[in-house]
C-alpha positions as CSV (number, residue, x, y, z in Angstrom):
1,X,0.0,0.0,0.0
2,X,3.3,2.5,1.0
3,X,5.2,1.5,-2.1
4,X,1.7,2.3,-4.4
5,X,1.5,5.4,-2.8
6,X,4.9,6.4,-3.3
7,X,4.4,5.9,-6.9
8,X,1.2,7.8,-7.0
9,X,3.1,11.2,-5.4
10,X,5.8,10.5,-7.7
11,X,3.8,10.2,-10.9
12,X,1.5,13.7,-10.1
13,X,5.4,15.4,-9.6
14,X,5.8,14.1,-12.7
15,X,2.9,15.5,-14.5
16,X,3.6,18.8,-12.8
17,X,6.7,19.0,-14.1
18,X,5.4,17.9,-17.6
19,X,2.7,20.9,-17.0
20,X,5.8,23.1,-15.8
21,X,7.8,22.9,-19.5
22,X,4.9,23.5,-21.4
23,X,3.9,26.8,-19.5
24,X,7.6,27.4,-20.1
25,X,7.6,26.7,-23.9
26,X,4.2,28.0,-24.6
27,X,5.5,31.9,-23.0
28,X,8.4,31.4,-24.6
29,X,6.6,30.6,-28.1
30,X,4.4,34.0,-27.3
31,X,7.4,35.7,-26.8
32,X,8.7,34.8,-30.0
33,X,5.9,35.9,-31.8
34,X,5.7,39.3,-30.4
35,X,9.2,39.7,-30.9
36,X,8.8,38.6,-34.5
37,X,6.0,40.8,-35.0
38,X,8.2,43.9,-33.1
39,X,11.1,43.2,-35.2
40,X,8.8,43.2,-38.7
41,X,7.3,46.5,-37.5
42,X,10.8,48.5,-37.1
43,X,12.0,46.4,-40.3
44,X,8.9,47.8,-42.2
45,X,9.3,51.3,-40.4
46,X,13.2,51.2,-41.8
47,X,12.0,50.4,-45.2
48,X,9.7,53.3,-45.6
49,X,11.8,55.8,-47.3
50,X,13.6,53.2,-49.7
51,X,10.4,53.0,-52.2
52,X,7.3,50.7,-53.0
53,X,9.9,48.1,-53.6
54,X,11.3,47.1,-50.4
55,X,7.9,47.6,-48.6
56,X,6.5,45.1,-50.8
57,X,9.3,42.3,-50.5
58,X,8.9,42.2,-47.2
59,X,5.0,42.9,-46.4
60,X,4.8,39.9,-48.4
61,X,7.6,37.9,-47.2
62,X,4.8,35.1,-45.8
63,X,7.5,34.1,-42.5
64,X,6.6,37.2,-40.8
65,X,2.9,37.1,-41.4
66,X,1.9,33.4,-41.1
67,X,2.1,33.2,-37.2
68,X,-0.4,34.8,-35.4
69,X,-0.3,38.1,-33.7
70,X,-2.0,39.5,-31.0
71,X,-4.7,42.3,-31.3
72,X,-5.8,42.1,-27.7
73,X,-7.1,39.5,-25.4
74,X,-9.7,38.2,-27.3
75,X,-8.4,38.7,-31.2
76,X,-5.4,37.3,-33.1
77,X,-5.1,37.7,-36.8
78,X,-2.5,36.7,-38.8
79,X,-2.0,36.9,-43.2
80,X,-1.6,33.9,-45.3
81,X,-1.3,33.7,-49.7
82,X,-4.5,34.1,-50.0
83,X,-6.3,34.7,-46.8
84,X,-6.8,37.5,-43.4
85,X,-7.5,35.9,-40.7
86,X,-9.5,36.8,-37.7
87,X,-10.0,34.5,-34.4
88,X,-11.8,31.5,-36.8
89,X,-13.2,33.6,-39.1
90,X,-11.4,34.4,-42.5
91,X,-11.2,37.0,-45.6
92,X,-10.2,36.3,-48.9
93,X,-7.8,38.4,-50.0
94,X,-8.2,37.5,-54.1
95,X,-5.0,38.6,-54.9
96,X,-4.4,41.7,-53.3
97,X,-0.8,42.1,-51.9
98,X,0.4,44.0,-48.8
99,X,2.5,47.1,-48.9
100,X,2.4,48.6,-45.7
101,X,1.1,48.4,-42.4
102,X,1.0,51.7,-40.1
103,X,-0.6,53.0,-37.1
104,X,-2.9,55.9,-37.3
105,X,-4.2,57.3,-33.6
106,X,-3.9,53.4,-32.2
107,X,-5.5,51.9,-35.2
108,X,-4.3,49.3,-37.3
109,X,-4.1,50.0,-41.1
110,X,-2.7,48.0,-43.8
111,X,-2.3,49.2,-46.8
112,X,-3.0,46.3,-49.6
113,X,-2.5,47.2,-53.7
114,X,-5.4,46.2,-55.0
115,X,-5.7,45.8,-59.4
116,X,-3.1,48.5,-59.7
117,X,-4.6,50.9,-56.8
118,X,-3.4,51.2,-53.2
119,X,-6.2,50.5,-51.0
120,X,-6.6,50.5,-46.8
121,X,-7.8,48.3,-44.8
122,X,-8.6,48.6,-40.5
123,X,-7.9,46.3,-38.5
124,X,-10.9,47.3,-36.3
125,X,-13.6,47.0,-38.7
126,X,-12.6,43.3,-39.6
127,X,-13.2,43.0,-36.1
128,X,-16.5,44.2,-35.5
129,X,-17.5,42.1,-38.5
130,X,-16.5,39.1,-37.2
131,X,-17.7,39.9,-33.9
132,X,-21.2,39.9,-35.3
133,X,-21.1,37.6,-38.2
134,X,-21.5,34.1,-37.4
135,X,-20.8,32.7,-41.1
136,X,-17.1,32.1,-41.3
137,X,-15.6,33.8,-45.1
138,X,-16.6,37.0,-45.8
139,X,-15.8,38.9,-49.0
140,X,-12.5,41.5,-47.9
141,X,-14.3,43.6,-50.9
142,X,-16.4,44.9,-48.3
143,X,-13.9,46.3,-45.9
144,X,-11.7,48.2,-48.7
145,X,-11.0,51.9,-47.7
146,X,-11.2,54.5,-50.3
147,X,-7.5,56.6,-50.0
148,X,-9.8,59.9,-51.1
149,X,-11.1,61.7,-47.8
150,X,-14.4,63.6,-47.7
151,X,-14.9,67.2,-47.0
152,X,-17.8,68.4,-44.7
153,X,-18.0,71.9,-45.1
154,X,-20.6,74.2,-42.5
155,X,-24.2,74.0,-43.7
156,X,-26.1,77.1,-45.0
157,X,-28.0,78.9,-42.2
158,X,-31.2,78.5,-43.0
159,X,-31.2,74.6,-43.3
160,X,-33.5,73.5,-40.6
161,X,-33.9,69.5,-39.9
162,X,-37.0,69.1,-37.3
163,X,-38.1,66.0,-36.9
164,X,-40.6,66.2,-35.0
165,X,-44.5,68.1,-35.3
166,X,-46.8,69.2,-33.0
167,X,-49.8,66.4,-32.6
168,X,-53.3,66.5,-30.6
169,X,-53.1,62.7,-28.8
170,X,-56.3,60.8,-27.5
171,X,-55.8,60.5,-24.5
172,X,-56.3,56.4,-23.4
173,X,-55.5,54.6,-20.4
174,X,-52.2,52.3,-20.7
175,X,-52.2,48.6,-20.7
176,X,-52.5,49.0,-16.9
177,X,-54.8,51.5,-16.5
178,X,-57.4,49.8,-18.7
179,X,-57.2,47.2,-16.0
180,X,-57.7,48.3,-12.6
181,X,-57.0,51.5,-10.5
182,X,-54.6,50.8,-7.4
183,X,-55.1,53.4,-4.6
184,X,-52.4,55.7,-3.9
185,X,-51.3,54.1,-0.7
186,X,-51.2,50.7,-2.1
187,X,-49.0,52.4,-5.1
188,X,-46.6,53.6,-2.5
189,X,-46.3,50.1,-0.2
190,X,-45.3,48.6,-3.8
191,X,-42.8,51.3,-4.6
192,X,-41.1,51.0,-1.8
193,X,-40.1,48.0,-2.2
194,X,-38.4,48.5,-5.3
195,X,-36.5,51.2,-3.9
196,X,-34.4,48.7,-2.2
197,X,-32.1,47.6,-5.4
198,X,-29.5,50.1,-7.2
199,X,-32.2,52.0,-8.9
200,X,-30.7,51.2,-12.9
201,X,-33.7,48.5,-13.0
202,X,-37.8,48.9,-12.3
203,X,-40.1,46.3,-11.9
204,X,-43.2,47.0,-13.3
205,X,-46.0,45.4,-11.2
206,X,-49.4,44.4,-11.9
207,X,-51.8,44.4,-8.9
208,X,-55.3,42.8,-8.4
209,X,-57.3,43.2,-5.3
210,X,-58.7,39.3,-4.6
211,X,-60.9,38.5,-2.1
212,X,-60.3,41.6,-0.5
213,X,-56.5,40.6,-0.6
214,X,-54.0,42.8,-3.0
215,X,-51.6,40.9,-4.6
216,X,-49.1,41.9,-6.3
217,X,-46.9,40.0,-9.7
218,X,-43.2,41.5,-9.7
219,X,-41.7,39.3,-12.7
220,X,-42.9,35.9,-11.5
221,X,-43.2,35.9,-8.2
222,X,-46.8,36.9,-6.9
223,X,-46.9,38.4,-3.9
224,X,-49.8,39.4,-1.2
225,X,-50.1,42.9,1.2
226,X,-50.2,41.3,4.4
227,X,-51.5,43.2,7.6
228,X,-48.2,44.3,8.5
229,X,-48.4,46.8,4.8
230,X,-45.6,44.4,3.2
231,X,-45.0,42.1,0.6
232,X,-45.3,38.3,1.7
233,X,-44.1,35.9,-0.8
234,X,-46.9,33.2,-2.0
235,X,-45.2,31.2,-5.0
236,X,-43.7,31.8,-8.6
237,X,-45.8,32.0,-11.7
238,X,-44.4,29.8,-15.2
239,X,-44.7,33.4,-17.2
240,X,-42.6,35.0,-19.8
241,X,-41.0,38.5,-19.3
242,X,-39.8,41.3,-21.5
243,X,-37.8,44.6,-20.6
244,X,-36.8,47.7,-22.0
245,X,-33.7,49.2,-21.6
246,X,-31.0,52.5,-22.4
247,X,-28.3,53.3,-21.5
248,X,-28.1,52.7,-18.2
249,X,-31.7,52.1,-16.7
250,X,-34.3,49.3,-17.2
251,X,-37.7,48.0,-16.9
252,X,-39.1,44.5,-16.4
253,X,-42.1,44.0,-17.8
254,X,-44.8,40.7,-17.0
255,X,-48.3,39.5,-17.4
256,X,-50.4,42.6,-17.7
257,X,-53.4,40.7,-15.6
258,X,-54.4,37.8,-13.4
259,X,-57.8,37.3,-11.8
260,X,-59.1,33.5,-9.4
261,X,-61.9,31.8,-9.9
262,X,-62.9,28.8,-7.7
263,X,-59.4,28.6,-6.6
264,X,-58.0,28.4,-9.9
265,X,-55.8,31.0,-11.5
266,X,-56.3,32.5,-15.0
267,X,-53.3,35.0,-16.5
268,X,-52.8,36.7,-19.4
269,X,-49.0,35.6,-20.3
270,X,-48.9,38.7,-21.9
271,X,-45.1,38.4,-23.6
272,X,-45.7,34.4,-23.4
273,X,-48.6,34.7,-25.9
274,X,-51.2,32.7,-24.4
275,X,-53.9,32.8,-21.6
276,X,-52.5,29.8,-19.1
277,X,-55.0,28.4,-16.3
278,X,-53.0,27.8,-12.7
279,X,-53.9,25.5,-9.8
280,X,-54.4,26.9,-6.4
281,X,-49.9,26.1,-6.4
282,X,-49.6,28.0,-9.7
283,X,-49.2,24.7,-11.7
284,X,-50.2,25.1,-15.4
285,X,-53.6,23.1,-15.9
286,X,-54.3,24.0,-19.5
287,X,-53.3,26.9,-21.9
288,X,-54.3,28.9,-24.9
289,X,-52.4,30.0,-27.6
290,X,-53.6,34.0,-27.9
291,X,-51.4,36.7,-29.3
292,X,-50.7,39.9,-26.9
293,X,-53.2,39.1,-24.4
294,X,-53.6,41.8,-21.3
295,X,-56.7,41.4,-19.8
296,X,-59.1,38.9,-18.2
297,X,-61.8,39.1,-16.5
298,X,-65.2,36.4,-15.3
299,X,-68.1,37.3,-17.1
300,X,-71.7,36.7,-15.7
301,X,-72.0,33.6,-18.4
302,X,-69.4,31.6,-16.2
303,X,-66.5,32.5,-19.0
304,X,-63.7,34.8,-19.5
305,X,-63.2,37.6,-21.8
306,X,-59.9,38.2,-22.7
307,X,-58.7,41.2,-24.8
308,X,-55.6,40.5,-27.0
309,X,-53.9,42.4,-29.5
310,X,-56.2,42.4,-32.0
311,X,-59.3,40.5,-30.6
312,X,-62.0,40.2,-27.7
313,X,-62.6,36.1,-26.9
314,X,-64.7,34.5,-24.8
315,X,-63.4,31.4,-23.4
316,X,-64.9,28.9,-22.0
317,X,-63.2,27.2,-18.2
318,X,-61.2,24.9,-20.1
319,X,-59.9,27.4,-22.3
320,X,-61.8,26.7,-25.2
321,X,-62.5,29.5,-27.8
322,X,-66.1,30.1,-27.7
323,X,-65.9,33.2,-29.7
324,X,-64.0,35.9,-30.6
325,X,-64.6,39.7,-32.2
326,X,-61.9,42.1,-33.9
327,X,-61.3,45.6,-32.3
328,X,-63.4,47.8,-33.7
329,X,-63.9,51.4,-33.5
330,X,-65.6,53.0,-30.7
331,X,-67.4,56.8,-30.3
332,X,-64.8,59.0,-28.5
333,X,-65.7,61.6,-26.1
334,X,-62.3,62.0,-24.0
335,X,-59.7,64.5,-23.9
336,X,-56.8,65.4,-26.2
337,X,-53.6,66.1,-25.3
338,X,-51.2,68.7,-27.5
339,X,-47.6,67.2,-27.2
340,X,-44.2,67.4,-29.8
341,X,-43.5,64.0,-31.0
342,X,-41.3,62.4,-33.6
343,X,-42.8,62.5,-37.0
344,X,-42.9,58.9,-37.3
345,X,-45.1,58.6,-34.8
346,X,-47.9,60.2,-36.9
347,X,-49.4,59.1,-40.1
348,X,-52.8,60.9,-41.8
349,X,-54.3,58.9,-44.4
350,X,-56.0,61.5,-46.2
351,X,-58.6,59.2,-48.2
352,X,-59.7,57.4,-45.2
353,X,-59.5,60.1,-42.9
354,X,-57.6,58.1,-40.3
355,X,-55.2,59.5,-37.6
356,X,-52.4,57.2,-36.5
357,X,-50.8,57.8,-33.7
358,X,-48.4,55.9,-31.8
359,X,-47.4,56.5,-28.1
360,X,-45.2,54.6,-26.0
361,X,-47.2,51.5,-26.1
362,X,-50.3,52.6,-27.3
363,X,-51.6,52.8,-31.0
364,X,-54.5,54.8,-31.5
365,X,-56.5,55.1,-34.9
366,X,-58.8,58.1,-34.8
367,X,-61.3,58.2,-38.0
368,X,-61.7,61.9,-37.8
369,X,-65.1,62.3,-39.6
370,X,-67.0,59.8,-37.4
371,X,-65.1,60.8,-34.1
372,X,-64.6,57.2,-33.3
373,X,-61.2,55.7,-31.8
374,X,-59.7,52.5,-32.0
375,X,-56.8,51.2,-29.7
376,X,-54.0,48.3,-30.1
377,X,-51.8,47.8,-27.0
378,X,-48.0,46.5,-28.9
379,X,-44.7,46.0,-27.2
380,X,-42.6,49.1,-26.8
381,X,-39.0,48.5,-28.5
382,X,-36.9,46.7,-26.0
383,X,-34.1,49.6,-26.8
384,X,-35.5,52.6,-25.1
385,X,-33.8,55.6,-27.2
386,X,-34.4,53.2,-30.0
387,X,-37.3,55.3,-32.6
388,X,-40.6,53.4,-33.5
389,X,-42.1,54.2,-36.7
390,X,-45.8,54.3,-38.4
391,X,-45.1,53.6,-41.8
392,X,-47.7,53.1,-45.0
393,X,-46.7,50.7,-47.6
394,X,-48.6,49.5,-50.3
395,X,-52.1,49.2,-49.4
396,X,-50.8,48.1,-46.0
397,X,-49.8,49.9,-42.4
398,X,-46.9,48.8,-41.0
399,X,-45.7,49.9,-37.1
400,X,-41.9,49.3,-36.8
401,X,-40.4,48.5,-33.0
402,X,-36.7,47.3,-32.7
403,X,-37.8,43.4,-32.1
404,X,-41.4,43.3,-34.2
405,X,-42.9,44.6,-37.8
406,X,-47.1,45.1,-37.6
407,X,-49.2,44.4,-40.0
408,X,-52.2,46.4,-40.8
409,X,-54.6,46.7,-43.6
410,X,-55.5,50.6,-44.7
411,X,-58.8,50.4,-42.8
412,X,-56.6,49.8,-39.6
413,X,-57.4,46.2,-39.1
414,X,-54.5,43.8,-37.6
415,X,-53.5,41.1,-39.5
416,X,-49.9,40.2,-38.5
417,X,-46.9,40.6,-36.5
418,X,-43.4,39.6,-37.8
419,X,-40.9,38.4,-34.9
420,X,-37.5,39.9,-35.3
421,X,-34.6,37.6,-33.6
422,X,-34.5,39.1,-30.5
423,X,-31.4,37.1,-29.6
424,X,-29.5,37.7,-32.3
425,X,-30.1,42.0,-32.5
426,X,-30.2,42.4,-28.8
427,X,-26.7,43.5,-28.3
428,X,-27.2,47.7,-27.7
429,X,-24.0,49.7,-26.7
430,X,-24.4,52.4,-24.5
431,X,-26.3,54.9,-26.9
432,X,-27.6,54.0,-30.6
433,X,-29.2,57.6,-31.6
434,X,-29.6,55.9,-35.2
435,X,-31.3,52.8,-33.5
436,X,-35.0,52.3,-35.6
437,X,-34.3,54.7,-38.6
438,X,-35.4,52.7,-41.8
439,X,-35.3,53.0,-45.5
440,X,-38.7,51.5,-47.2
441,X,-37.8,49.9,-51.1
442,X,-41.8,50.3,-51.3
443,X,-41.8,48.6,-55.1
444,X,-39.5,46.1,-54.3
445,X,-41.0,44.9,-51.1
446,X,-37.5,45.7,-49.0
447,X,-37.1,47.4,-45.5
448,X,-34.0,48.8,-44.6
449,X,-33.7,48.9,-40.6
450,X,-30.9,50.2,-38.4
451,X,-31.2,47.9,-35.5
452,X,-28.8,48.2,-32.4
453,X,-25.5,47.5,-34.3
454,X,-26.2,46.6,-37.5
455,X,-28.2,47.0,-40.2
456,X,-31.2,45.0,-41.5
457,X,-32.6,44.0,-44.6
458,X,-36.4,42.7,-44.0
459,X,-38.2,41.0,-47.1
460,X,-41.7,41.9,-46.7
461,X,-43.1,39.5,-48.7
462,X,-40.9,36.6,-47.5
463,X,-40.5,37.9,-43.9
464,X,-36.2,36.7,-44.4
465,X,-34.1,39.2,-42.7
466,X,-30.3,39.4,-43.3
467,X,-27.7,41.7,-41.8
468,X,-25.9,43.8,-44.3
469,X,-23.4,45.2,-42.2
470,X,-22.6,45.5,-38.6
471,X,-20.8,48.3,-36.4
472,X,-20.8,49.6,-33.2
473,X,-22.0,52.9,-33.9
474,X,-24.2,53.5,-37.0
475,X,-25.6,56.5,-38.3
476,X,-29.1,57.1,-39.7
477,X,-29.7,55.2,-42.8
478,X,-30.0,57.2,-45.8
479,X,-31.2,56.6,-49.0
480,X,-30.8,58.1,-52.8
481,X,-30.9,57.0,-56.5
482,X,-30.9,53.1,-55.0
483,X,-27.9,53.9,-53.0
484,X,-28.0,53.1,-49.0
485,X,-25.8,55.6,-47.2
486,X,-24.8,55.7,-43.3
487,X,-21.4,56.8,-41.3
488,X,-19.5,54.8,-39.0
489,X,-18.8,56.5,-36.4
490,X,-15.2,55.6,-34.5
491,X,-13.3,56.8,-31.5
492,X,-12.1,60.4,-33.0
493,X,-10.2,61.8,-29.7
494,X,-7.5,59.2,-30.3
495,X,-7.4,60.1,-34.3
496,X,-9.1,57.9,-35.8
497,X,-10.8,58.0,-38.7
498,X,-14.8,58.1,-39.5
499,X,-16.1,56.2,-42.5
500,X,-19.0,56.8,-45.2
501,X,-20.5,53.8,-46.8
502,X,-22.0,53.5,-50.0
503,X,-24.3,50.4,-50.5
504,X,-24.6,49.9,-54.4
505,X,-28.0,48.3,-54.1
506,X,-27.9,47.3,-57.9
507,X,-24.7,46.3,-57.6
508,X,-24.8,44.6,-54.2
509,X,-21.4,46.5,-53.7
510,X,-20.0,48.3,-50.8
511,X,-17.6,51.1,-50.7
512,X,-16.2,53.2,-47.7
513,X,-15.0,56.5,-47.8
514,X,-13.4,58.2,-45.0
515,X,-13.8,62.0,-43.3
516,X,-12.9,63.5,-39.9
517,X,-15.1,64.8,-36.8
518,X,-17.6,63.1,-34.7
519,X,-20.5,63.4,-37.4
520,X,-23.3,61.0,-38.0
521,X,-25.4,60.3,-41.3
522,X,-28.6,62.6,-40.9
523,X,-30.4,63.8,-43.6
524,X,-30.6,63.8,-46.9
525,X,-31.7,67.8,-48.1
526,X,-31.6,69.4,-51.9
527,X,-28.9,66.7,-53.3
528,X,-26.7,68.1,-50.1
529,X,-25.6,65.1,-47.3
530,X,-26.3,66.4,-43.8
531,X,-24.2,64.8,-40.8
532,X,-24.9,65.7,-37.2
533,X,-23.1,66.1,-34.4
534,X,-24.3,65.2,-30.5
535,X,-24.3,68.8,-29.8
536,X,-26.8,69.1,-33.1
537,X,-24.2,70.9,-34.6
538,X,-24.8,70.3,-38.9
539,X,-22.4,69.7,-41.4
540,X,-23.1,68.8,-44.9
541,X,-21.1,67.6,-48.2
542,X,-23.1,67.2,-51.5
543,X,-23.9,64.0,-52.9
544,X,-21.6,64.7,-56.5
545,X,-18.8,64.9,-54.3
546,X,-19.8,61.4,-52.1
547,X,-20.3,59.3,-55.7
């Protein structure tokens, strides 16, 4: 037993040791490359007043390119014959040969000849493509930087961009409101409980008063107002949740409404899409597919009535659909409210006399010769800052959010909502202002979307979605003689560069221009290009000069 003990400490020694050497070899392998790479920058640097000639030879000498070099802690790239390489993703380089590589305010730039023409390429935006994209060869065509750099000169004083109008709203309840009213005090029991966290995330509640008993859903977990004023914990419901977000605050949205009957549960999974029924221990009995519903309540025919998105049901105890009725418009004698809001928001059809109007959460249609109103409840854009959008197409209506495309007819009746991937777009930086600005192809059935990071192309009549290019700051999308135009915005106060793209929508073809200052696509005004600053400070080029 001694003797196979001894050899058990002796083997893990050895295996330590083994472990040892390799953390030895594998340093001194990093070493080498970063020494390498060192030694081919000041080699390079060296070479730089000799001519073209020497920069090429050794640019393209493939021993000090093949080995991988270190961007940060997360990227390694390295050049083969006929390849960049990024992490596991990869660029064909179809014959384009390195000249030069250079630093320009901490950036990367490598300057490849390219069918006779010197062309540059950043480092950094081969990395935020393969940050996003999750095929693994991309076409380098894409990521060539023109050498020419744009000009924006001070616009004329009396160009004006508003973008927003003055509106008279409906005023409606919210999705909450239509519900119940929850006295003050009970308000301010709830409220201060969520003072307790950091303050960057709300919970927004939905409260019933049962049996003479508040209770209270925060997320999932429902709890009661006990006789001490504070929340006691009675169980967690199986719902779905959704949450909107900026920069640095939150709120958690949940099913908009619950009610009991007979010791039995009935709630309106509002994000879940589907009215579930609950045991007395919120364990799920039986459940209905419905889309958007928000409220329940028992009607005096021993059934529910549920109001949806775009329909009123009556269901039966065993969630059966007895019947069901579309929204229709309703006489409207309340109040209006006069408010500023982004012209997207607002859409007149003139031949049917309908007022769109979208706020927050809340879509009204107001047919303004019959003084009637109709109301949708939809999901506000999970990006707060992001801009929703009322948009006519064809003989349809369509209301844009940041994760879903609605469908309406002309008369203002639902008929669809498309479901954006909210995994794969939900990836916001700390503030988008171009986040929801779209370009409509009306003919061709296409919908150009800025979207967090990247932007989309939506098929209308398919529903596909693809992303045509990804950065972390975007400007606003803008459009002329089938041309897509928007700026990528970079780090300027270390010197870098910002960039202009041209998407050739005939050609399917890309090309970036660069320019200087922390100016964002805008507008689009009398053939002249309009950036933006933060401070709202305008600058403009005209388009001759962009093409």
């Amino acid at each position: 037993m001694l003797a196979s003990k001894r050899k058990v400490v002796l083997f893990s020694i050895l295996i330590s040791l083994i472990f040892i050497i390799i953390g030895f070899y594998s340093d001194g392998l990093k070493r080498d490359a970063l020494s390498e790479t060192s030694e081919l920058t000041d080699e390079m640097e060296s070479h730089q007043d000799e001519g073209t000639t020497s920069v090429d030879k050794i640019a393209n000498d493939a021993s000090h390119w093949t080995k991988w070099n270190d961007v940060d802690d997360n990227h390694f790239y390295r050049i083969t014959d006929n390849k960049f390489e990024i992490n596991n993703h990869y660029y064909l380089l179809n014959g384009a040969k390195l000249t030069n590589k250079e630093e320009l305010g901490g950036e990367v730039v490598f300057t490849f000849k390219v069918d006779g023409a010197d062309k540059k390429l950043h480092l950094q935006d081969l990395i935020y493509a393969s940050n996003y994209h999750t095929d693994y060869q991309k076409p380098l065509a894409h990521y060539w930087v023109e050498n020419e750099t744009l000009i924006l000169k001070a616009t004329e004083d009396d160009v004006v961009i508003n973008k927003e109008v003055m509106t008279n709203i409906p005023l409606v309840p919210t999705v909450g409101e239509s519900n119940t009213i929850i006295p003050e005090h009970i308000e301010a029991i709830i409220d201060s409980y969520g003072d307790e966290g950091s303050g960057d995330l709300s919970l927004a509640y939905t409260a019933r008063q049962i049996n003479n008993v508040w209770h209270v859903l925060l997320v999932n977990t429902m709890y009661i107002i006990n006789d001490q004023n504070d929340l006691q914990k009675i169980g967690e419901l199986p719902v779905n949740n959704a949450s909107s977000f900026n920069n640095s605050y939150g709120i958690s949205y949940s099913a908009e409404d619950f009610i009991q009957v007979d010791n039995q549960w009935f709630v309106a999974d509002t994000y879940g899409d589907r009215l579930v029924k609950l045991d007395a221990y919120f364990n799920v009995i039986a459940e209905v597919e419905l889309l958007s519903p928000y409220a329940v309540q028992w009607s005096d025919d021993d059934t529910l009535i549920v109001e949806s998105l775009a329909h009123t049901y009556e269901i039966d105890n065993d969630l059966n659909i007895v019947n069901q009725k579309t929204r229709t418009f309703e006489p409207f004698s309340g109040d209006w409210n006069e408010k500023e809001i982004d012209e997207n928001l607002v859409y007149v059809d003139n031949e049917l006399d309908i007022l769109w109007q979208l706020n927050g959460g809340t879509l009204t249609q107001y047919n303004q010769s019959e003084n009637t109103l109709r109301t949708y409840y939809i999901e506000t854009s999970t990006y707060m800052l992001s801009s929703d959008s009322i948009i006519p197409y064809k003989d349809k209506v369509l209301v844009l959010t940041d994760h879903q495309i609605y469908f309406f007819e002309r008369n203002g009746d639902f008929e669809k909502v498309i479901e954006m991937d909210k995994e794969r777009y939900e990836d916001y930086r700390w503030e988008i202002p171009s986040s929801g600005s779209y370009v409509l192809l009306e003919e061709a059935d296409l919908l150009y979307i800025v979207i967090d990071s990247q932007v989309i192309e939506v098929d209308l009549k398919t529903e596909e979605m693809r992303t045509i290019f990804s950065h972390y700051r975007i400007g606003y999308l803008l459009y002329d003689q089938n041309k897509l135009y928007f700026s990528l915005v970079n780090d300027t106060s270390r010197g870098k560069m910002n960039q202009l793209i041209t998407y050739d929508l005939d050609q399917a073809s890309l090309e970036r221009k660069q320019y200087m200052g922390d100016y964002e696509t805008y507008a689009i005004i009398d053939q002249q290009m309009v950036f933006k600053q933060r401070d709202d400070t305008l600058k403009q080029i005209s388009l001759d000069e962009v093409n």
